[in-house]
Each structure stands twice: as structure tokens, then as C-alpha cells.
N, C-alpha and C positions, 0 to 999 in steps of 0.2 A: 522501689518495691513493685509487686506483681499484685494484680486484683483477686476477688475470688477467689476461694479455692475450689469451688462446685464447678462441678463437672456438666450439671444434666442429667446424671447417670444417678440412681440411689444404690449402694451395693447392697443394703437389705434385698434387694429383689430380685429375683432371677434372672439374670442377665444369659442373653444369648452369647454364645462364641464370638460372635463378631464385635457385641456393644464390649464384653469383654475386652479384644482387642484393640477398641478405640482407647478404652480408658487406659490399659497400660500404654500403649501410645503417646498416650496423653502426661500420664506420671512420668515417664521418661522422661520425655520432654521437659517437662515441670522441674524436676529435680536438677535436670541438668543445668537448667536457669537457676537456680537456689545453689551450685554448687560455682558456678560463676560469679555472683554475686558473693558468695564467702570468700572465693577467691580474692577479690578486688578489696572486700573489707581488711584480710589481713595485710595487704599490699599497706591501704590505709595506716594499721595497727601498726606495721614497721617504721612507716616515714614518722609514725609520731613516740617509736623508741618502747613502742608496746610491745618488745618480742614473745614472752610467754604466753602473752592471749592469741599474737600473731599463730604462733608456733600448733596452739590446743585447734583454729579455727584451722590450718592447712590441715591437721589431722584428720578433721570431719572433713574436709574435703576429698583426701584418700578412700574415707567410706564412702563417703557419695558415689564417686568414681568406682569403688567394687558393688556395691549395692547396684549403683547403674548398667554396670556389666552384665550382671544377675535375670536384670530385667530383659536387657536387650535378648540374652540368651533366650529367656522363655517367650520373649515376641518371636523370635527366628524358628522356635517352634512351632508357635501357633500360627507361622505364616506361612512353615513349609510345608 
């Protein structure tokens, strides 16, 4: 497991361009830990003959992986 999920950053408050960009930076990064760690768990789910749960958790992985794309896209924005 991963600590915290605070950032530093409150989104209630108006964030510059840049703190903005640290935080998606940041959730990127984040997710992409959280879509690794699903990974390894359905790995788990199979050795122990849990395919349907294996099956539903590689799913969410998929989304993570386009969610994360999503992201990256509008960092490559805000960077170019």
C-alpha cells in the first residue's frame, strides 16, 4: 500500500498554472502506482483460481491505462 493521499495542494483554491501542473503530475504518477498494484493483485487472484475477480480487476486496469492517457495528454498540453 501507498501513504497519504494529500497532495499539499487544496483544489478548493485557486491554483496557479503551474501548482496545477504539479498536481496532475502528481495523479498520474499516483494512478499509475494504483494500476500496478491491481495488476499484481489479479496475478495473485489467478494463482489462487479466482479468475472472475482476476478478469473484473484487469478490466479496471484497462481504464486506468486510458484514464491515464487522458492525463498524460492534457500534461503535454499544459507543458507545451
Amino acid at each position: 500500500m501507498h501513504g497519504d493521499h494529500k497532495t499539499g495542494i487544496d483544489p478548493k483554491n485557486n491554483l496557479s498554472e503551474q501548482e496545477l501542473l504539479a498536481l496532475l503530475q502528481y495523479m498520474l504518477h499516483h494512478n499509475e502506482h494504483h494500476a500496478h498494484e491491481l495488476s499484481a493483485n489479479a496475478v495473485r487472484l489467478e494463482a489462487l483460481q479466482k479468475h472472475e475477480a482476476a478478469a473484473q480487476i484487469l478490466l479496471a486496469c484497462d481504464e486506468y491505462t486510458a484514464a491515464n492517457r487522458r492525463l498524460a495528454t492534457a500534461l503535454e498540453m499544459l507543458e507545451g
